[in-house]
C-alpha positions in Angstrom: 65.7 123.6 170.7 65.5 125.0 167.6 66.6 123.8 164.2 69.8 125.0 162.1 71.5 124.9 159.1 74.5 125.8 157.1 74.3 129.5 156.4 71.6 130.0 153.4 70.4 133.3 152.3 67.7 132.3 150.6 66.3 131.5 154.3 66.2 134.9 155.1 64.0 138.3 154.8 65.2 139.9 151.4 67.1 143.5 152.0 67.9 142.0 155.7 71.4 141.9 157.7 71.1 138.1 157.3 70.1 138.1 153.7 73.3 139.8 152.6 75.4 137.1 154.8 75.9 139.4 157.6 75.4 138.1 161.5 71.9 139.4 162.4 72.8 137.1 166.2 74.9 140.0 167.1 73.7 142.8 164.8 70.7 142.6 167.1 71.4 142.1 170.5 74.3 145.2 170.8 75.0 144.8 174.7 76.4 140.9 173.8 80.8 142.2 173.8 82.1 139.6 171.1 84.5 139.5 168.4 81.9 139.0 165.8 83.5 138.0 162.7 80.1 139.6 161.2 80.3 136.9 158.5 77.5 134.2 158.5 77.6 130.4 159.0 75.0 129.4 160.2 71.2 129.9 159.7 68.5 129.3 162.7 65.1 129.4 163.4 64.5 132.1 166.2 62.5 132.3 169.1 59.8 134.4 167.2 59.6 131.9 164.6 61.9 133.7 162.1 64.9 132.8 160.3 68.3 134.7 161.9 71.8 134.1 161.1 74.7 133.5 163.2 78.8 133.9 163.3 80.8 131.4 164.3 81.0 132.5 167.7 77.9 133.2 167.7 77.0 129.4 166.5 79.2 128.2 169.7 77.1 130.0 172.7 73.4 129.2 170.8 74.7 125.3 170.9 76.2 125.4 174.0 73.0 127.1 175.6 71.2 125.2 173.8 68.9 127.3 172.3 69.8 125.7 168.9 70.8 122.1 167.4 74.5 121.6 166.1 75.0 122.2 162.9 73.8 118.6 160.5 71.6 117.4 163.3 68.5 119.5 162.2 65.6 118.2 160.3 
């Protein structure tokens, strides 16, 4: 399980989808159907080892899959 936080940019890749608050979750992965907000809340540490950012329906399915820890329980 990865970590997470509130949404920071400053966690992010300057120039990138997440760095200008967007939702690179679903900016990426374009065959997930949501109602992506596109607005971040979240920030999380991928599988790849790199900082991606999440909506808040995004931030529901990566903590119910478990994939990532609710939000205040990271390090």
């Amino acid at each position: 399980m990865n970590a997470s936080y509130p949404f920071d940019p400053a966690l992010h890749e300057p120039g990138s989808v997440a760095a200008r608050g967007g939702c690179s979750h679903h900016a990426e992965d374009s065959t997930e159907q949501t109602e992506c907000s596109g607005e971040a809340v979240v920030s999380f540490e991928g599988e790849d080892g790199t900082w991606r950012s999440g909506c808040s329906l995004a931030l529901e399915a990566l903590v119910e899959h478990g994939d990532i820890e609710p939000l205040g329980q990271g390090a």
